[in-house]
N, CA, C, O and CB atoms as a CASP TS submission, in Angstrom:
PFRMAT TS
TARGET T0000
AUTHOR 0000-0000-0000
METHOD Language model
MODEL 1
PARENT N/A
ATOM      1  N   UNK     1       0.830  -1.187   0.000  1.00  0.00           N
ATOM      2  CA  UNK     1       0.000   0.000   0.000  1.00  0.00           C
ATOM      3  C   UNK     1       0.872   1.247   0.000  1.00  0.00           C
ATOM      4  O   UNK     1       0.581   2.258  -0.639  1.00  0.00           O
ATOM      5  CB  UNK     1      -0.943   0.000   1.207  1.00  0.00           C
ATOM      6  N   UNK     2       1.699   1.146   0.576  1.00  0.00           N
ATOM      7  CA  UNK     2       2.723   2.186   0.955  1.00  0.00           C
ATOM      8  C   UNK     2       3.545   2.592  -0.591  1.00  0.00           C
ATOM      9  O   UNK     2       3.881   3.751  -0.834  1.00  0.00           O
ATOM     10  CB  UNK     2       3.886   1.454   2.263  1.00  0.00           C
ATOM     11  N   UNK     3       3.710   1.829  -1.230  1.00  0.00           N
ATOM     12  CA  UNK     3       4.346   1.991  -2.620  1.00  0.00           C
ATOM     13  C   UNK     3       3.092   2.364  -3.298  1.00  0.00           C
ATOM     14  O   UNK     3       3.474   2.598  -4.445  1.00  0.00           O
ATOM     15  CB  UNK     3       5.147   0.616  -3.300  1.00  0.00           C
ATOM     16  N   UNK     4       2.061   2.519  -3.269  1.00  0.00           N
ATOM     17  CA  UNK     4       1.649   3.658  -4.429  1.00  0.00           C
ATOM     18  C   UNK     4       0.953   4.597  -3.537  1.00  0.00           C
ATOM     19  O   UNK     4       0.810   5.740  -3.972  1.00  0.00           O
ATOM     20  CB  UNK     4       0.565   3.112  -5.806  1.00  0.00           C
ATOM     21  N   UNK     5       0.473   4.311  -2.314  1.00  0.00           N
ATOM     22  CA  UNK     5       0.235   5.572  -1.255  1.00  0.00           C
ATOM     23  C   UNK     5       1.132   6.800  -0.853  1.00  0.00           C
ATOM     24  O   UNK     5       0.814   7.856  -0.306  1.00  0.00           O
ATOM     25  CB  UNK     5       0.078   5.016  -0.040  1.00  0.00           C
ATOM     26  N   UNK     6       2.497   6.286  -1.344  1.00  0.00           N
ATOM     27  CA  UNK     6       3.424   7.581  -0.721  1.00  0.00           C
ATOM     28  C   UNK     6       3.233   8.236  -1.795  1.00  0.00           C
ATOM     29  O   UNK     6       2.517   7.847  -2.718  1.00  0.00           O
ATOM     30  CB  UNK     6       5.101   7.453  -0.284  1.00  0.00           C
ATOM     31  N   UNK     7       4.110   9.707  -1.753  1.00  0.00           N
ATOM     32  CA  UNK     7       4.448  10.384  -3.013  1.00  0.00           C
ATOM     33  C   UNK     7       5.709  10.346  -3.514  1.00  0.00           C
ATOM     34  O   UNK     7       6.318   9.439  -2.946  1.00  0.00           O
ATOM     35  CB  UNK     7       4.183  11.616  -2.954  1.00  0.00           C
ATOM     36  N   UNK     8       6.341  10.870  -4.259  1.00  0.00           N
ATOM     37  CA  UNK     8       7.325  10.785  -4.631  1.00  0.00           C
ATOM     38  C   UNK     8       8.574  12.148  -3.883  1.00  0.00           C
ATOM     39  O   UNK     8       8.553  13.369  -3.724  1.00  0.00           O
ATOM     40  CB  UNK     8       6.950  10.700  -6.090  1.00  0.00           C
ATOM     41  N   UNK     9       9.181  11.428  -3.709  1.00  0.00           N
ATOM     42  CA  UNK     9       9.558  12.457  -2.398  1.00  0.00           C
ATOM     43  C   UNK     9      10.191  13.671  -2.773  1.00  0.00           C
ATOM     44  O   UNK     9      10.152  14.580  -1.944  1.00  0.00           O
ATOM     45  CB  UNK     9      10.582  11.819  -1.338  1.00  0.00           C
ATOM     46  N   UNK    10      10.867  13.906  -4.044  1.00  0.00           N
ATOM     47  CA  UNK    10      11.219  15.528  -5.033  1.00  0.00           C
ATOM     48  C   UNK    10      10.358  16.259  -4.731  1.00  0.00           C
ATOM     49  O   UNK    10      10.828  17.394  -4.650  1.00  0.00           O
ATOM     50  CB  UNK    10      11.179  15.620  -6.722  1.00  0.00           C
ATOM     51  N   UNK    11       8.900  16.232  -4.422  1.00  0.00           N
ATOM     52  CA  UNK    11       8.039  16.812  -4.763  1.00  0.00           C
ATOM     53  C   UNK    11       8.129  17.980  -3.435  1.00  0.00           C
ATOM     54  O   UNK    11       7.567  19.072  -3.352  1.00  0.00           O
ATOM     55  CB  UNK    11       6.819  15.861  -5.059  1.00  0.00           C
ATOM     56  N   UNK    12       8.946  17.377  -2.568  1.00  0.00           N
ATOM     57  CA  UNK    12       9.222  18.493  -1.298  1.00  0.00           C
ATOM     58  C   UNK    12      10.080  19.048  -1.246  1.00  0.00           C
ATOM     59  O   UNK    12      10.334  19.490  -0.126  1.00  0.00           O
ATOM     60  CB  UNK    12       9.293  18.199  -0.135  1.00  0.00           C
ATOM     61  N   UNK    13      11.051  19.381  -2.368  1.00  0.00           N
ATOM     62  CA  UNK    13      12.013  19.947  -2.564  1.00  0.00           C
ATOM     63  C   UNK    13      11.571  21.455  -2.322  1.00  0.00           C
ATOM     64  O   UNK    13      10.429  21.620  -2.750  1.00  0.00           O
ATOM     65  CB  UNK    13      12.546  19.539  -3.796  1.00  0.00           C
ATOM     66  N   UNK    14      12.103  22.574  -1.785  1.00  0.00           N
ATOM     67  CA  UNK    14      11.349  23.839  -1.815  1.00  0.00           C
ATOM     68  C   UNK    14      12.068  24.404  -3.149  1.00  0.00           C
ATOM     69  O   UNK    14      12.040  25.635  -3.159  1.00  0.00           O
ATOM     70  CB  UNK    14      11.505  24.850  -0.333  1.00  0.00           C
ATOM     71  N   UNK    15      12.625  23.909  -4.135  1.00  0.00           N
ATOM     72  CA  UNK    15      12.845  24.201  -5.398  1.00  0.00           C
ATOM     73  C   UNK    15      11.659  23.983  -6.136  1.00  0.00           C
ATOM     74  O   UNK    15      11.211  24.858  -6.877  1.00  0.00           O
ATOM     75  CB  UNK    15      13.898  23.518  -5.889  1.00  0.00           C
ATOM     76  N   UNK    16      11.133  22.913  -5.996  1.00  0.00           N
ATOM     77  CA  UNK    16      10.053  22.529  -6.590  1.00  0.00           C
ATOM     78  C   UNK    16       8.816  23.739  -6.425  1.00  0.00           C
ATOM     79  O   UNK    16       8.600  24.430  -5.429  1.00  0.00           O
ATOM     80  CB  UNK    16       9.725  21.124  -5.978  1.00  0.00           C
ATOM     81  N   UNK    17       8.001  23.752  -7.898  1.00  0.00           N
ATOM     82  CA  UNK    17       6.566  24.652  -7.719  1.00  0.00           C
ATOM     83  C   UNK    17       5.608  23.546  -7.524  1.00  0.00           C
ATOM     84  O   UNK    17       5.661  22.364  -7.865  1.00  0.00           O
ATOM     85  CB  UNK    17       6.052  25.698  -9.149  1.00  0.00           C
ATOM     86  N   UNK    18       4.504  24.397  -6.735  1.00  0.00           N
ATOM     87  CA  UNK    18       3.418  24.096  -6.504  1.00  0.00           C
ATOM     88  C   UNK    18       2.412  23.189  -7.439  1.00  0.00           C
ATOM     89  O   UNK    18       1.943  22.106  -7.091  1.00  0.00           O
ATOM     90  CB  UNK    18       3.059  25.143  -6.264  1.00  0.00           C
ATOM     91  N   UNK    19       2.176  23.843  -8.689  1.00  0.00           N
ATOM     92  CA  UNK    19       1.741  22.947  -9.677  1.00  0.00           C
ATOM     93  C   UNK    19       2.765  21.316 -10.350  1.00  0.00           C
ATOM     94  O   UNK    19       2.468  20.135 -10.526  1.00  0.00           O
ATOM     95  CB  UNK    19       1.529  24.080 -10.822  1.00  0.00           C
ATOM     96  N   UNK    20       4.231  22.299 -10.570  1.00  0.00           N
ATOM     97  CA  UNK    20       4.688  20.534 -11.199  1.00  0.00           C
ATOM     98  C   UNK    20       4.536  19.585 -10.326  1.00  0.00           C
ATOM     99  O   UNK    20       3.996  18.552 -10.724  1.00  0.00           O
ATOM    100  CB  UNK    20       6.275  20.221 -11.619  1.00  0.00           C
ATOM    101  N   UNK    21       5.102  19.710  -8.474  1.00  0.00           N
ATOM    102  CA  UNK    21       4.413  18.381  -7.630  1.00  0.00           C
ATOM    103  C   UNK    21       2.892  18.113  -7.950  1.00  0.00           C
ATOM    104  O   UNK    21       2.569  16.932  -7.827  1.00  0.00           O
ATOM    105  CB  UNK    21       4.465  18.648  -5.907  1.00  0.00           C
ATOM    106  N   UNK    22       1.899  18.981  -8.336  1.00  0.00           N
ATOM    107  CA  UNK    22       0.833  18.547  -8.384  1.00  0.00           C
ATOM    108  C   UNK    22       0.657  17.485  -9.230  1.00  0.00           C
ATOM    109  O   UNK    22       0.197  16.344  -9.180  1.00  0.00           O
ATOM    110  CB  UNK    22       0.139  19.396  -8.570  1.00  0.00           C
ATOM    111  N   UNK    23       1.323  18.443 -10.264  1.00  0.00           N
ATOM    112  CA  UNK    23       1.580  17.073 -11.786  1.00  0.00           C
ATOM    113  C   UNK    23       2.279  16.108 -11.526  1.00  0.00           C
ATOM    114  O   UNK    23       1.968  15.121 -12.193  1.00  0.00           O
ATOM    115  CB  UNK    23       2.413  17.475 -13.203  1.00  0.00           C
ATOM    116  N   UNK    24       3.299  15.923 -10.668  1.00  0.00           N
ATOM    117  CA  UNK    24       3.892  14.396 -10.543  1.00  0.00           C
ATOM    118  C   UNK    24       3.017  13.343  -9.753  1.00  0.00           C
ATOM    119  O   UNK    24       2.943  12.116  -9.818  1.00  0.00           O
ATOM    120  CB  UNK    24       5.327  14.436  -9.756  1.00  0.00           C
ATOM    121  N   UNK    25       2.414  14.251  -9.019  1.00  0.00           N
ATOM    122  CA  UNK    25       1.330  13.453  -7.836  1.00  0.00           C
ATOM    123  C   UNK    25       0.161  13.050  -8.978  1.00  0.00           C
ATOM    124  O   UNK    25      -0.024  11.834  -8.953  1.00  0.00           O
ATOM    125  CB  UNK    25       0.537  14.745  -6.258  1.00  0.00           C
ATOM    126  N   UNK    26      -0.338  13.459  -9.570  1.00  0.00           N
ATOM    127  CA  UNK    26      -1.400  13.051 -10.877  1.00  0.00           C
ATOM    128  C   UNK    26      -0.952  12.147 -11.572  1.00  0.00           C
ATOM    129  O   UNK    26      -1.744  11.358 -12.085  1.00  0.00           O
ATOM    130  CB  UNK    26      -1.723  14.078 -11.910  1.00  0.00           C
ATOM    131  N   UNK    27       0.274  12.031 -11.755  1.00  0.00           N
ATOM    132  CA  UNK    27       0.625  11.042 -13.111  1.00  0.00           C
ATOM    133  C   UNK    27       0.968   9.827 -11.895  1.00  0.00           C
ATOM    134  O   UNK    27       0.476   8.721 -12.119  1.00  0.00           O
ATOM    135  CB  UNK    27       2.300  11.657 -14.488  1.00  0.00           C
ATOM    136  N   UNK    28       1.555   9.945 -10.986  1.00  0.00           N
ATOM    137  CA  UNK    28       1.657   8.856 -10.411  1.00  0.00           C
ATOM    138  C   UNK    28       0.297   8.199 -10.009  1.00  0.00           C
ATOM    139  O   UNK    28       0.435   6.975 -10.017  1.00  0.00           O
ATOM    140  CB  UNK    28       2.486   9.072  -9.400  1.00  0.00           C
ATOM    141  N   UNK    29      -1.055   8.606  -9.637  1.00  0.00           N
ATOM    142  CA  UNK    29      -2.200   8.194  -9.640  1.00  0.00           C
ATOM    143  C   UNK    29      -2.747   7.991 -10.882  1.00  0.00           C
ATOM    144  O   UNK    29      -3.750   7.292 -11.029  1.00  0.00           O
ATOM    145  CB  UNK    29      -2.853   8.898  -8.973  1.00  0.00           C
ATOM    146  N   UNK    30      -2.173   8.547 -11.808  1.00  0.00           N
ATOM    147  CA  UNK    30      -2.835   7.840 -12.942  1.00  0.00           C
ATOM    148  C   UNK    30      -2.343   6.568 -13.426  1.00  0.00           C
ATOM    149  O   UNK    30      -3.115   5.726 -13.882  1.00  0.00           O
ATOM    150  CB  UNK    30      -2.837   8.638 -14.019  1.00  0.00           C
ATOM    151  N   UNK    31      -1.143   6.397 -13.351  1.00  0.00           N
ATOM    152  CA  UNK    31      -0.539   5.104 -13.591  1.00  0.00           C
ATOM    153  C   UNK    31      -0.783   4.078 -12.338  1.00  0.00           C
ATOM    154  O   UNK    31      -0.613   2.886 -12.593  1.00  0.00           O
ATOM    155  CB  UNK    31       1.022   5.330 -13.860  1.00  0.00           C
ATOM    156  N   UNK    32      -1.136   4.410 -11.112  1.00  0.00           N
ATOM    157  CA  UNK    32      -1.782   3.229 -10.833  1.00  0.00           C
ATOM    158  C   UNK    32      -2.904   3.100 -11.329  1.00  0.00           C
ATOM    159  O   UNK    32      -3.212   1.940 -11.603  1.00  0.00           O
ATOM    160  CB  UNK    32      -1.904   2.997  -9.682  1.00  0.00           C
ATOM    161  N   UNK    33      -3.551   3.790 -11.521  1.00  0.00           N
ATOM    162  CA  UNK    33      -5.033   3.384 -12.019  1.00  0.00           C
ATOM    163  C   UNK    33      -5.187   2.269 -13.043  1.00  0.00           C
ATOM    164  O   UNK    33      -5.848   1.242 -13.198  1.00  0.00           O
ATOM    165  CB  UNK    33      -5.711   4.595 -12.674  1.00  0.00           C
ATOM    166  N   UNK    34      -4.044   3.134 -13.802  1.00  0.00           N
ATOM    167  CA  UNK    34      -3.702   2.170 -15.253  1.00  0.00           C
ATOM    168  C   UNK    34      -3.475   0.742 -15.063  1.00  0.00           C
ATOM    169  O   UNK    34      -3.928  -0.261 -15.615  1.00  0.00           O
ATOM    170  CB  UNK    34      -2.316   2.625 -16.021  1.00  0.00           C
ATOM    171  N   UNK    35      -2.547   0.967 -14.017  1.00  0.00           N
ATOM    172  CA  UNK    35      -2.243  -0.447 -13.387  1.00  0.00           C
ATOM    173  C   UNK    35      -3.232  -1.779 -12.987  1.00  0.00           C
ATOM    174  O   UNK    35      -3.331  -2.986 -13.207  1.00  0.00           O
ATOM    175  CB  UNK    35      -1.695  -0.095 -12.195  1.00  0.00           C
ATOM    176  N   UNK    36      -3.713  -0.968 -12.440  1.00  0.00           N
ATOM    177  CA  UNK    36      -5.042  -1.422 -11.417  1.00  0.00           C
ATOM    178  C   UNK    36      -6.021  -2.085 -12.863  1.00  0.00           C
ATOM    179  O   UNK    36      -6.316  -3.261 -12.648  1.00  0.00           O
ATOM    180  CB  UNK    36      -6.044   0.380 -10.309  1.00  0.00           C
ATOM    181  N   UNK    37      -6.407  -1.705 -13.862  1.00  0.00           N
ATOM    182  CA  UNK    37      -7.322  -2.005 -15.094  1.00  0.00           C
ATOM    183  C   UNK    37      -6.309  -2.959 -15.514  1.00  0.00           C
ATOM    184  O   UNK    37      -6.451  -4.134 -15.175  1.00  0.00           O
ATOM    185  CB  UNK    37      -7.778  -0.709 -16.253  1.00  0.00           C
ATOM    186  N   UNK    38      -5.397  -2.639 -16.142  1.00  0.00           N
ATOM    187  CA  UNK    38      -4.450  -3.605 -16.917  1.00  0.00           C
ATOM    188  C   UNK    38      -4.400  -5.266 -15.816  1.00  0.00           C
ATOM    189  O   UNK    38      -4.061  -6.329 -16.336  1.00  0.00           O
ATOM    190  CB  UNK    38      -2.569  -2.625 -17.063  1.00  0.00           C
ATOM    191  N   UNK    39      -4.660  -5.204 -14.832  1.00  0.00           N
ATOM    192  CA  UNK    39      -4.892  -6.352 -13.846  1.00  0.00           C
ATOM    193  C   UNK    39      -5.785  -6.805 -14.099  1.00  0.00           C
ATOM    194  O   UNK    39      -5.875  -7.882 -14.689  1.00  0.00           O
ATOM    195  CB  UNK    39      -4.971  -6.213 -12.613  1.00  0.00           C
ATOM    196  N   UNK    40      -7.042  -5.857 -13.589  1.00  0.00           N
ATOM    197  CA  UNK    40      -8.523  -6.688 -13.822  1.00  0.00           C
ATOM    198  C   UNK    40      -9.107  -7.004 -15.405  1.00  0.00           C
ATOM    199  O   UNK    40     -10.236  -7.371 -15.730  1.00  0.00           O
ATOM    200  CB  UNK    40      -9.773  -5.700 -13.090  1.00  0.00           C
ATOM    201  N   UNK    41      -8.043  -6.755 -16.173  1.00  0.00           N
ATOM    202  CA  UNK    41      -8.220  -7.279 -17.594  1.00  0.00           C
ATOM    203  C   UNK    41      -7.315  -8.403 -17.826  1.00  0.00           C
ATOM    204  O   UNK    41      -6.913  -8.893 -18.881  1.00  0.00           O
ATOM    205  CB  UNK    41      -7.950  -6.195 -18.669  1.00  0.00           C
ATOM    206  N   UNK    42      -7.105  -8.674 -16.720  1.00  0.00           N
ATOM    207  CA  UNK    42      -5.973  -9.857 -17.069  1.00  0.00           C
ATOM    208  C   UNK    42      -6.626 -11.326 -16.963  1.00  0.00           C
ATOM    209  O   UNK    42      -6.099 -12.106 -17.757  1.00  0.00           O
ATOM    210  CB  UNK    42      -4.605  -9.798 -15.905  1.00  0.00           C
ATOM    211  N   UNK    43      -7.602 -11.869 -16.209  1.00  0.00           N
ATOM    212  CA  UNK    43      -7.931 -11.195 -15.122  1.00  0.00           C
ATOM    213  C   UNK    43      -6.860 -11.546 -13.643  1.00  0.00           C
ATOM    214  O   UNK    43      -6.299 -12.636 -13.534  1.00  0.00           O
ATOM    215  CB  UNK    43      -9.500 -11.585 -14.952  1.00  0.00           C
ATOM    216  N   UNK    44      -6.740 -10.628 -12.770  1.00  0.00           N
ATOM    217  CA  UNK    44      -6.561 -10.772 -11.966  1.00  0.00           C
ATOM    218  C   UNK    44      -7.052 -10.635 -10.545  1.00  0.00           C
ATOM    219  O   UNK    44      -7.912  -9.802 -10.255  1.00  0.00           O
ATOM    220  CB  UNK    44      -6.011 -10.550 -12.250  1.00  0.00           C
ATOM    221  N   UNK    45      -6.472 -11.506  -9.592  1.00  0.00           N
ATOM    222  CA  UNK    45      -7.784 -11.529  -8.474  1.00  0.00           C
ATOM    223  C   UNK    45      -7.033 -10.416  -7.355  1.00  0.00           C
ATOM    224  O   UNK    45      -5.943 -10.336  -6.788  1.00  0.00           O
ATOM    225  CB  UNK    45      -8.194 -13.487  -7.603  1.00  0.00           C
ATOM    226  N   UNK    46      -8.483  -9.514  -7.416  1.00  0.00           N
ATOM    227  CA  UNK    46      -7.760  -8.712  -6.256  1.00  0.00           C
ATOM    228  C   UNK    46      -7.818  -9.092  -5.050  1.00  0.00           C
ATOM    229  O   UNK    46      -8.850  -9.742  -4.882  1.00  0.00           O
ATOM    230  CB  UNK    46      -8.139  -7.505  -6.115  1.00  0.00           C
ATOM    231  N   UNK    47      -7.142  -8.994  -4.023  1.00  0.00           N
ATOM    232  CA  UNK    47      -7.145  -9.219  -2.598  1.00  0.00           C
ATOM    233  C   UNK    47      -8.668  -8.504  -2.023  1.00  0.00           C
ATOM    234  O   UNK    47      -9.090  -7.357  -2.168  1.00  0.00           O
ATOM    235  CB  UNK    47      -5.654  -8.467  -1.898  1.00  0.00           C
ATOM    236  N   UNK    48      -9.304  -9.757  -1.285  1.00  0.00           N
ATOM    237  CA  UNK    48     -10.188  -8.977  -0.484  1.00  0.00           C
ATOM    238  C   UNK    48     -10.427  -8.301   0.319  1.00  0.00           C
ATOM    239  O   UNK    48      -9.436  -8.138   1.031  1.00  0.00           O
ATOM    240  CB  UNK    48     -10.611  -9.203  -0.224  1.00  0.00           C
ATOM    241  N   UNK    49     -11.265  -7.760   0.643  1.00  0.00           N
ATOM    242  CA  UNK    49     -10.729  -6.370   1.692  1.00  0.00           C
ATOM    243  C   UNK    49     -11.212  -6.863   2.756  1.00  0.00           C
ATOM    244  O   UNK    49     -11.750  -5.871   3.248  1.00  0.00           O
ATOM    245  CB  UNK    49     -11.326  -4.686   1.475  1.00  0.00           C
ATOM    246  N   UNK    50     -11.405  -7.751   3.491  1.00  0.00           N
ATOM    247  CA  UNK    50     -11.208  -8.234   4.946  1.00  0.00           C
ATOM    248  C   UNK    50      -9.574  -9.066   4.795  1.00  0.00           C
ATOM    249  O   UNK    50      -8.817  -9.080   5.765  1.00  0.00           O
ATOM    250  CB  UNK    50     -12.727  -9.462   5.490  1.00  0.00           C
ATOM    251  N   UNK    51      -9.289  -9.551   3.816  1.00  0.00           N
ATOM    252  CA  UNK    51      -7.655  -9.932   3.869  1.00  0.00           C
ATOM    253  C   UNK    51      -6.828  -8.415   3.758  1.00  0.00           C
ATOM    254  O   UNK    51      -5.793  -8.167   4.376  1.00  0.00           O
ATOM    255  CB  UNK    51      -7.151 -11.100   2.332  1.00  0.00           C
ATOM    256  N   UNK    52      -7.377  -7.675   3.031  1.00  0.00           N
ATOM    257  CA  UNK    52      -7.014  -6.631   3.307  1.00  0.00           C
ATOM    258  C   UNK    52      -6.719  -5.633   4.523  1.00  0.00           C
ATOM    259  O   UNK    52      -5.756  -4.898   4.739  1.00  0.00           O
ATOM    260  CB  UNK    52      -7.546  -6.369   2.775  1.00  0.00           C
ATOM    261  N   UNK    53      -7.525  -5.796   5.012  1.00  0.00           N
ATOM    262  CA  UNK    53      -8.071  -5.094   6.719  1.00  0.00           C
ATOM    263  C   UNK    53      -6.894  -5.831   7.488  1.00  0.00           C
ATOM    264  O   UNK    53      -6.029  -5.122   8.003  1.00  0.00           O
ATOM    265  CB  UNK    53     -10.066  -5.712   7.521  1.00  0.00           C
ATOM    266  N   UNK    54      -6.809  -7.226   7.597  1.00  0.00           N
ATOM    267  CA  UNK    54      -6.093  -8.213   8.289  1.00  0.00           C
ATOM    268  C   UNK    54      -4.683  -7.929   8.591  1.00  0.00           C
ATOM    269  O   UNK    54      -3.994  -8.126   9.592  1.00  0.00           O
ATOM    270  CB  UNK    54      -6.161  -9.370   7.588  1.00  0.00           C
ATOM    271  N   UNK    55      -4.273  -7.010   6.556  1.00  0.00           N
ATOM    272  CA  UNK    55      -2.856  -7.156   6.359  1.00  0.00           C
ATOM    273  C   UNK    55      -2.787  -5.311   7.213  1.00  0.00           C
ATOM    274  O   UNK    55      -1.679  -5.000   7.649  1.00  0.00           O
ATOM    275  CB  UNK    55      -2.228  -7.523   4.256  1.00  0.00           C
ATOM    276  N   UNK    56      -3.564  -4.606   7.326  1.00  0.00           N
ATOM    277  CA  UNK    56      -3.454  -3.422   7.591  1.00  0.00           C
ATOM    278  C   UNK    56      -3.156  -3.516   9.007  1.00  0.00           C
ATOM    279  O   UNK    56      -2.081  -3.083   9.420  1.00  0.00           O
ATOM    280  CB  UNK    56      -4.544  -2.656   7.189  1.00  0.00           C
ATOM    281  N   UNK    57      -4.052  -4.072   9.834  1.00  0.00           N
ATOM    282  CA  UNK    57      -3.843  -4.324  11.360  1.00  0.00           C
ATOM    283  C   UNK    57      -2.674  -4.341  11.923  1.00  0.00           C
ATOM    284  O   UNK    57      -2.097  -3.568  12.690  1.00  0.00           O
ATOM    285  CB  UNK    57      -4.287  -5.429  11.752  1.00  0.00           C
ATOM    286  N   UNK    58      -2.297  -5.726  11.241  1.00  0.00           N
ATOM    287  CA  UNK    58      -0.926  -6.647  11.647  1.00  0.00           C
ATOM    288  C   UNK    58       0.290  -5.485  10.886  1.00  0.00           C
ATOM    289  O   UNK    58       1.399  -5.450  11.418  1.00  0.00           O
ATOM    290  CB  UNK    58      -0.938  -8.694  10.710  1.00  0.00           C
ATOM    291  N   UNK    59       0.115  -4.874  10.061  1.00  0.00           N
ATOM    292  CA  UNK    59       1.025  -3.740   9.803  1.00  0.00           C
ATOM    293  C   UNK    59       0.961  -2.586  10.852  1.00  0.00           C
ATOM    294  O   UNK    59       1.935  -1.833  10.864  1.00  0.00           O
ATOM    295  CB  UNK    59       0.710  -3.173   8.436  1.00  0.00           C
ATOM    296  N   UNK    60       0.273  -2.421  11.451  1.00  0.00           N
ATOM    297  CA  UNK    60      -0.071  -1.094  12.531  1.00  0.00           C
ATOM    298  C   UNK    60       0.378  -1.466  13.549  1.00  0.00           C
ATOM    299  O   UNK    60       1.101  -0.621  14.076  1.00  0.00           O
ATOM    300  CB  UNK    60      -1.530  -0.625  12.866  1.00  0.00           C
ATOM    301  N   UNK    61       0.221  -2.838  14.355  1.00  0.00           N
ATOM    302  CA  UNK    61       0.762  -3.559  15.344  1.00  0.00           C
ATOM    303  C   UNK    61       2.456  -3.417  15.304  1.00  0.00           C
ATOM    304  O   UNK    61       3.174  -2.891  16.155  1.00  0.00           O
ATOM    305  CB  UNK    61       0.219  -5.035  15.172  1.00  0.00           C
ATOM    306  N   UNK    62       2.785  -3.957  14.241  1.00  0.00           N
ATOM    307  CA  UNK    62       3.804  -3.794  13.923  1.00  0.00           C
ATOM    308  C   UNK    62       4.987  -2.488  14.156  1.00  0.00           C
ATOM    309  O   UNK    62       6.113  -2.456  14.651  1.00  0.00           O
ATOM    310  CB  UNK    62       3.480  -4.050  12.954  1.00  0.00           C
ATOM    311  N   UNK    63       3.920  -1.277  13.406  1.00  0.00           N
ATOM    312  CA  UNK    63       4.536  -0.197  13.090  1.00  0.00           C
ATOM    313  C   UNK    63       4.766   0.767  14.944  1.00  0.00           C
ATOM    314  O   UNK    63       5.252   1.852  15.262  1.00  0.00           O
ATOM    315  CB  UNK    63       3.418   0.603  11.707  1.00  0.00           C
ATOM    316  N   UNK    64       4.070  -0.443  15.772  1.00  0.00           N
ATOM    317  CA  UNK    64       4.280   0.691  17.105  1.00  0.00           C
ATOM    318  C   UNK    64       5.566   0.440  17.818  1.00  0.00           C
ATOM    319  O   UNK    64       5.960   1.087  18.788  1.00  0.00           O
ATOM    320  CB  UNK    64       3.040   0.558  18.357  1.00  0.00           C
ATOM    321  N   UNK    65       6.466  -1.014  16.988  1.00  0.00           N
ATOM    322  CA  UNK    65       7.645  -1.060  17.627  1.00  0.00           C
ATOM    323  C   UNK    65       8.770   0.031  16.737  1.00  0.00           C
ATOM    324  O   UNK    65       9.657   0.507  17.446  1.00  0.00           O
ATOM    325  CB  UNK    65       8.089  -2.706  17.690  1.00  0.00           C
ATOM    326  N   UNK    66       8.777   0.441  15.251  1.00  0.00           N
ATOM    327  CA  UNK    66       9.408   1.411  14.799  1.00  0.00           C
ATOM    328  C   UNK    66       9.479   2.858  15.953  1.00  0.00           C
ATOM    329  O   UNK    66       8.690   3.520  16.628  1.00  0.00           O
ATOM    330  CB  UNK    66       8.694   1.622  13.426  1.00  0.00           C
ATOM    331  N   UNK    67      11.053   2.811  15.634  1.00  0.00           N
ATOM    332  CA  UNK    67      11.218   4.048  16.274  1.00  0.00           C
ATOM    333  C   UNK    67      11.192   5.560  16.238  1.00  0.00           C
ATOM    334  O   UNK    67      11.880   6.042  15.338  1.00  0.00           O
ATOM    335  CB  UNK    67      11.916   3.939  16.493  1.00  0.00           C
ATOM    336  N   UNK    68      10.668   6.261  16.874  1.00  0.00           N
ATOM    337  CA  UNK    68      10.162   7.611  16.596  1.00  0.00           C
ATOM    338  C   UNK    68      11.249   8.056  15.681  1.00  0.00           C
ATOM    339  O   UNK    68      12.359   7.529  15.610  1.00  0.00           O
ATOM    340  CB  UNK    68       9.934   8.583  17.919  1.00  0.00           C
ATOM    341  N   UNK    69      10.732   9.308  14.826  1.00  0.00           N
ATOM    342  CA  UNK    69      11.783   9.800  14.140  1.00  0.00           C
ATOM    343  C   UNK    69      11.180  11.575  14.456  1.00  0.00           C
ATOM    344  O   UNK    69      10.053  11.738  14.922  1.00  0.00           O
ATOM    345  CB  UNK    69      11.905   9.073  12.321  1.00  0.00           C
ATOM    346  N   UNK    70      12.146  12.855  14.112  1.00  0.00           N
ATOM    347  CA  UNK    70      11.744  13.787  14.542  1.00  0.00           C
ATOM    348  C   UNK    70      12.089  14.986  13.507  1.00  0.00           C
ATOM    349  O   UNK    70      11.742  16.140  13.761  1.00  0.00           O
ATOM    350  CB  UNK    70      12.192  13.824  15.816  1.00  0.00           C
TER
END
């Protein structure tokens, strides 16, 4: 989830404008999207979302032994 949930991290450059991160953040949601179709035309089976939920939990559980960062 985390690999197409993050952004791309240039985009916080304070070099960077306002609109081109916008545009990198768009194209990167558009290509998952793309992604996402090019699957279910395959076909492929998506994960269900109570296996889903399951994998989110046990990731959160997880994430409370990572150590603070500041």
């Amino acid at each position: 989830v985390n690999g197409v949930g993050a952004e791309a991290t240039h985009i916080w450059d304070c070099d960077m404008r306002f609109l081109e991160a916008y545009r990198v953040l768009m194209r990167q949601w558009r290509l998952a999207f793309e992604i996402g179709a090019a699957n279910r035309q395959r076909p492929h089976q998506a994960t269900p979302w109570r296996k889903l939920l399951k994998m989110w939990a046990k990731e959160m559980m997880r994430a409370q032994d990572y150590p603070m960062t500041h």
